[in-house]
C-alpha positions in Angstrom: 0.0 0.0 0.0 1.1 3.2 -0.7 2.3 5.4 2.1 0.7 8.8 3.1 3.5 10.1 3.5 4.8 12.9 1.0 8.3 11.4 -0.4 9.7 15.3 0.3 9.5 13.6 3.7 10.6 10.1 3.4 7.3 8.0 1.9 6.7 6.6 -0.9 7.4 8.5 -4.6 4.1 8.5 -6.9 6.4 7.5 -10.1 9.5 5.5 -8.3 11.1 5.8 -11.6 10.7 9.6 -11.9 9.3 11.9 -14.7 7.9 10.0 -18.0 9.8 10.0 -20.8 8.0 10.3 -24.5 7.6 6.6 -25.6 9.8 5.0 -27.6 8.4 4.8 -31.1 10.0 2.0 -33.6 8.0 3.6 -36.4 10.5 6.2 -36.2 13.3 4.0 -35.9 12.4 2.5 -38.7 12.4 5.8 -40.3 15.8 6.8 -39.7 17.1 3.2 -40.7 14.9 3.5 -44.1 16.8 7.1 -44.8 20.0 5.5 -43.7 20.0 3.0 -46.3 19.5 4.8 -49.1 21.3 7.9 -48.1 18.4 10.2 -47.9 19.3 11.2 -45.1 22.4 13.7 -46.2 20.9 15.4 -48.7 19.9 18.7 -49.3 16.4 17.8 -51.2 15.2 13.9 -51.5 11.4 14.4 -51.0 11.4 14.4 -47.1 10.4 17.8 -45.8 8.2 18.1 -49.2 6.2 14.9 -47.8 6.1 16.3 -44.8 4.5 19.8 -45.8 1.7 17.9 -47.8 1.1 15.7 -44.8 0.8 18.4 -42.5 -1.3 20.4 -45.1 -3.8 16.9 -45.3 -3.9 16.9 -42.2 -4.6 20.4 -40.6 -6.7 21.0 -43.7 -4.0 24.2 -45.0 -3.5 24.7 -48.7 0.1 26.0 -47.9 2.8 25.1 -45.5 6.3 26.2 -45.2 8.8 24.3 -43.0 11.4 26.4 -41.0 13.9 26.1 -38.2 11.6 26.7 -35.3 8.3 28.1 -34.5 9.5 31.0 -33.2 11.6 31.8 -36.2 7.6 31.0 -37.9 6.1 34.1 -35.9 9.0 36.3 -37.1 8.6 35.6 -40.8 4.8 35.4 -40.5 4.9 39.0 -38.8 7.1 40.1 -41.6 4.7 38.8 -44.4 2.2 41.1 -42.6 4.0 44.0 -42.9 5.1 44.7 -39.8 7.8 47.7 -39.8 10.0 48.9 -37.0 7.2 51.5 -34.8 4.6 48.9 -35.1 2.4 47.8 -31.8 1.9 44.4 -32.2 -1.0 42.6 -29.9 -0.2 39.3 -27.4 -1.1 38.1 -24.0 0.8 39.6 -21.2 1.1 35.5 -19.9 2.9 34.4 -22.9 5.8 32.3 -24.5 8.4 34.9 -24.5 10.0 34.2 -27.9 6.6 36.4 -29.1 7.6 38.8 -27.5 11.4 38.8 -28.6 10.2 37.9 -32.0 8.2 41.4 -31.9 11.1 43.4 -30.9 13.2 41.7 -33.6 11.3 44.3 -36.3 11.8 46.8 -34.2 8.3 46.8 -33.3 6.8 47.1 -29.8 4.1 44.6 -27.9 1.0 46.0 -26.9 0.0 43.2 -24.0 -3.6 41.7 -23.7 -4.9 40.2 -19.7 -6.6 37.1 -19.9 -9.9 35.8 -19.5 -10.4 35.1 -16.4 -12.5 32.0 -17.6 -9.6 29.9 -19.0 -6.2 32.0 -18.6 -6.1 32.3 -22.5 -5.6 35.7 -24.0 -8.7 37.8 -23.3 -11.2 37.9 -26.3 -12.8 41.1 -24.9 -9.5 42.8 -24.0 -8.8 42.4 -28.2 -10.7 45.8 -28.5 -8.1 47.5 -26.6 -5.2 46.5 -28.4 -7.4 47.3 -31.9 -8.0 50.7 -30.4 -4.5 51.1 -29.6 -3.8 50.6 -33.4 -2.2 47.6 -33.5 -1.1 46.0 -36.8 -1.3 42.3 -35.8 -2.3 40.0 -32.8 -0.5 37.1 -31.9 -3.2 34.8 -30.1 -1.6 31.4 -28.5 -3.1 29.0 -27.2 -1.8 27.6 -24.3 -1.2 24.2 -21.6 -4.2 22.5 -22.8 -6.7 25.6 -23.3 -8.2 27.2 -26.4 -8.2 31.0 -26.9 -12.0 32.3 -28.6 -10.8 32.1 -32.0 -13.9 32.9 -33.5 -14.6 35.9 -31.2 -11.1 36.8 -31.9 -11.0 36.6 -35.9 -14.5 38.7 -36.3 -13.1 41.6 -34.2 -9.6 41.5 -36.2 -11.2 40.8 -39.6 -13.1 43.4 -39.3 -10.4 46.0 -38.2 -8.0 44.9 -40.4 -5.9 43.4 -38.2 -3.6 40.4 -39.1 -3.9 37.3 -36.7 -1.2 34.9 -36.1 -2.2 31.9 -34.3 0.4 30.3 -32.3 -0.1 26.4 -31.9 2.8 25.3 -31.4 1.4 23.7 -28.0 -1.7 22.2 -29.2 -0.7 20.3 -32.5 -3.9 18.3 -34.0 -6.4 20.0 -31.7 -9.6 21.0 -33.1 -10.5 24.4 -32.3 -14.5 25.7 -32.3 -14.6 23.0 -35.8 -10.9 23.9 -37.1 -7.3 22.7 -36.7 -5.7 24.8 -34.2 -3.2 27.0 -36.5 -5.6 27.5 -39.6 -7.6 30.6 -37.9 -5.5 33.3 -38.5 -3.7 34.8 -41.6 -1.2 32.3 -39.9 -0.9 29.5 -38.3 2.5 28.5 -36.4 3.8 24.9 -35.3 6.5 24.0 -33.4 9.1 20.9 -33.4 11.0 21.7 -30.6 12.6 19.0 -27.9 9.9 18.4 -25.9 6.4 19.0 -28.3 3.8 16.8 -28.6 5.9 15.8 -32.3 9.4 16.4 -32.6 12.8 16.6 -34.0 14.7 18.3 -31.7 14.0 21.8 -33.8 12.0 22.5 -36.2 8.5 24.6 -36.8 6.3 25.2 -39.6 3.8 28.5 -41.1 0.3 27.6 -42.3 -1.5 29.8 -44.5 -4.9 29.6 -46.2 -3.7 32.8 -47.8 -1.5 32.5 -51.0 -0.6 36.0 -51.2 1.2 36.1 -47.8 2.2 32.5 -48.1 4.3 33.3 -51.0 5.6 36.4 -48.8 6.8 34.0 -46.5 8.3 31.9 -49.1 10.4 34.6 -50.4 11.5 35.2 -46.9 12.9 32.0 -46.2 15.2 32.2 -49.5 18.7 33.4 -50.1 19.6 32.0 -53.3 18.9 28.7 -51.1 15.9 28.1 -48.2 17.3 30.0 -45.4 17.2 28.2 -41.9 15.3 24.8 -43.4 14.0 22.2 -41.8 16.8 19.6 -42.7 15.6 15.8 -44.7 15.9 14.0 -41.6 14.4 15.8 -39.8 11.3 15.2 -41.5 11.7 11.8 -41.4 11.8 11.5 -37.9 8.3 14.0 -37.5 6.2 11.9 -40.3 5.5 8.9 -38.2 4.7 10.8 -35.3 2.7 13.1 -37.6 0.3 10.3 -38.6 0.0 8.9 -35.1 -1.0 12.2 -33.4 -4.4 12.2 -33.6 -4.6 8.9 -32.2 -1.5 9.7 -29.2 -4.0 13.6 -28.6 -7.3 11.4 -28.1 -5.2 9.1 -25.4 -3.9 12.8 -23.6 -7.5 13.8 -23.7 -8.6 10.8 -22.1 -6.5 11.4 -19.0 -7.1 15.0 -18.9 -10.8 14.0 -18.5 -9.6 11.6 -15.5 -7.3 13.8 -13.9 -10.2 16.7 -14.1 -12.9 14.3 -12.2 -10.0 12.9 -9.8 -9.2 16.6 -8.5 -12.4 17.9 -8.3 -12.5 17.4 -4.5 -9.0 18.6 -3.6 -9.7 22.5 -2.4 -7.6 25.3 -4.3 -6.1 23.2 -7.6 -8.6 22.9 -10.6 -7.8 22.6 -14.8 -7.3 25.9 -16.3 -10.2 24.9 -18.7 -13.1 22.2 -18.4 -12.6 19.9 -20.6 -16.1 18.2 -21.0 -16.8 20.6 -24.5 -16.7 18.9 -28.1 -13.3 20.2 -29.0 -10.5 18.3 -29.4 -7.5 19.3 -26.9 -3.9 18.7 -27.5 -1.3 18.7 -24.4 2.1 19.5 -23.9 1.5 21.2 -20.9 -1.5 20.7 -19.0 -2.3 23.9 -17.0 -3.4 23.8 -13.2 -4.9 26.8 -11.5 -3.2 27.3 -7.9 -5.5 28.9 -5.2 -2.7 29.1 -2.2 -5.3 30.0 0.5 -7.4 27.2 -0.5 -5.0 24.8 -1.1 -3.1 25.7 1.9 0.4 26.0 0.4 1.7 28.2 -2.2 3.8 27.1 -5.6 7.3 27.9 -4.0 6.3 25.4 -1.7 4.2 23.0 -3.7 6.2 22.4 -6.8 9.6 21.1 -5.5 7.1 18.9 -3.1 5.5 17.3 -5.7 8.4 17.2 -8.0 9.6 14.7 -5.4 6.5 12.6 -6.0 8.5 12.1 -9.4 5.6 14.0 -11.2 7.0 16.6 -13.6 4.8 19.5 -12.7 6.6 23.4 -12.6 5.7 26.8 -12.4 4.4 28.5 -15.8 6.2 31.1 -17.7 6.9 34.5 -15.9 4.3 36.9 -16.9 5.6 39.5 -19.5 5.2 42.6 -17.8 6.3 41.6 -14.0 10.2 41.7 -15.2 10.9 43.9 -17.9 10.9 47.7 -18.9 7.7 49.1 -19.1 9.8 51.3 -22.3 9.3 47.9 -24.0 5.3 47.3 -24.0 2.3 48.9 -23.8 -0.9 47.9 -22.2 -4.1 49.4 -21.7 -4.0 49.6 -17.8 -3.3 46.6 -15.4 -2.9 42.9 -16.1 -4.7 41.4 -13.4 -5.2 38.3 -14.4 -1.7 37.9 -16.4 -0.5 38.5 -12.7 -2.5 36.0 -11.1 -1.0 33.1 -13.9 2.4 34.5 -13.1 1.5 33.7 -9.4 -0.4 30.5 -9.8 0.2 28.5 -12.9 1.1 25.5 -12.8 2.1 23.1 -15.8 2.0 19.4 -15.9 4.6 18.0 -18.5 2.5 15.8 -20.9 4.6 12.2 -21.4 2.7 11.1 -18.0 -1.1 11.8 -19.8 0.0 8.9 -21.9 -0.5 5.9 -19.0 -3.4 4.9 -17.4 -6.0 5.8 -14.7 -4.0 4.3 -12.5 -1.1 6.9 -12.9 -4.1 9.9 -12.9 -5.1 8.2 -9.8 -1.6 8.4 -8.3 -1.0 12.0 -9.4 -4.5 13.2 -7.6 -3.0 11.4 -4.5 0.1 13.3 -4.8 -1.6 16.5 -4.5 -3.7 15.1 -1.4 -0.3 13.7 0.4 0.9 17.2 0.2 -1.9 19.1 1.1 -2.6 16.8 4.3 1.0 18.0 5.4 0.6 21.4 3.9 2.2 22.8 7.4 4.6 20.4 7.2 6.0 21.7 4.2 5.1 25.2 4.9 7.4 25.1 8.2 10.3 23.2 5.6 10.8 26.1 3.3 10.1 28.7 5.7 10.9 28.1 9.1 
């Protein structure tokens, strides 16, 4: 039986072997050994990254894809393609990936930063109007650990402004968002193949476009004579197979999400970010947790590292964008509450774990009620 007993003070560890790793496909083994015999694999165009593009345009239902060396470097070109000169105020949540932000100030422009809604933690569909009245140029909207931004709330108000939209999914790859694949809302749509994403390569994004005039803009911005920071041939033999088996690897995640959601309904102060009982189709590569320290009785300085010892990989989300830099580098329309709040009290679940079984959702809802039960405990351990 397992102990009651947090592991930060001697019982037993949820996950005795640690953090989950991402499973160990063969498909893409065999892959690399396919490109390996017939020497695919070093050159500079055998059919690779082209397969890939019309796979990924199949299958996120976008007439035109481009393939680049990361998603971030996919936000910088697609904000180029829009137009976006050095002056510029540029629309994005204030609790954000911070490459946006840097990708922004890369063109010399500045970001105007949008709170959240309160409902989800995604950027605020309401708050849009501000950053349209402030005469921004573009919005990047992102949706992020788990939750959907409003994209159709989002688009009307933009479209009819005249204001470009850049949707940023390089967290939810696959997901269906009010009836559309997450990254063909906007004028773009971004992915990500980074290290850790739901598909990888190690690097590696892509731009969507339903848009042919700005798609070839981006084209001709990812040429110098040659492509300019490509996605290399093997990479993209390595992100095919995982490619075809996302939809199937997303509805497993979103079958633990489901589990986890009903398992810590009765533990006070920790809640999803979003329910997740709607028709959409959710992808997770982190799964975002809502922290209420009074309620829960501990706050994250003191609950992460406790639970990190449960071997569950659960951390603090990103710094909220205005807490730590110049205010001479964004705008805003006024406060950020809620951006504040997520600085405070989001936490992140890393996703390989949402791929085992309800007995591993059981053991991470225990976790949570281990630590809580010695909330004092712990308190007195970090700040005695």
């Amino acid at each position: 039986m397992i102990s009651d007993l947090p592991a930060f003070f001697g019982g037993d560890m949820a996950f005795p072997s640690g953090p989950s790793l991402p499973v160990h496909d063969h498909a893409i083994f065999r892959a690399l050994q396919s490109s390996w015999d017939d020497a695919s694999w070093a050159s500079y165009d055998s059919g690779h990254v082209l397969a890939l593009e019309k796979l990924i345009g199949a299958q996120f239902l976008s007439p035109h894809v481009l393939t680049c060396s990361s998603g971030t470097l996919g936000v910088e070109i697609s904000l180029k393609a829009l137009g976006i000169k050095p002056g510029d105020l540029v629309g994005m949540a204030a609790y954000e990936y911070p490459g946006n932000f840097l990708a922004i100030h890369a063109l010399g422009a500045k970001p105007f930063l949008i709170d959240l809604d309160p409902a989800n933690w995604q950027i605020s569909p309401q708050a849009i109007d501000l950053a349209i009245e402030a005469g921004c140029k573009a919005v990047i909207v992102s949706h992020l650990h788990g939750g959907h931004a409003d994209m159709k709330t989002i688009m009307a108000k933009c479209k009819n402004s005249g204001v470009g939209v850049i949707e940023d999914a390089c967290q939810n790859p696959g997901a269906v968002v009010q009836g559309k694949s997450a990254g063909t809302w906007g004028d773009f749509g971004v992915l990500s193949f980074g290290g850790s994403k739901l598909i990888t390569s190690g690097r590696g994004g892509a731009i969507l476009s339903h848009k042919p005039e700005l798609a070839q803009k981006a084209k001709m911005l990812l040429l110098r004579g040659s492509k300019l920071a490509p996605l290399s041939e093997i990479q993209a033999v390595v992100l095919v197979p995982q490619l075809e088996n996302l939809n199937k690897t997303n509805a497993l995640r979103m079958v633990s999400v489901k589990l986890l959601q009903t398992k810590l309904h009765p533990i006070n102060g920790i809640e999803l970010i979003q329910a997740y009982f709607n028709s959409d189709q959710h992808a997770f590569y982190k799964l975002g947790l809502r922290l209420n320290p009074q309620e829960f009785g501990l706050d994250r300085e003191c609950l992460v590292p406790a639970m990190q010892a449960e071997g569950i990989a659960l951390d603090a989300g990103f710094a909220a964008l205005h807490v730590s830099r110049s205010q001479s580098r964004w705008q805003s329309a006024g406060p950020l509450p809620e951006a504040a709040n997520a600085h405070e009290n989001m936490l992140v679940l890393h996703h390989p774990v949402l791929l085992q079984n309800e007995t591993a959702m059981n053991a991470i809802a225990h976790a949570f009620e281990k630590v809580q039960s010695h909330a004092t405990k712990v308190r007195k351990k970090f700040y005695s």
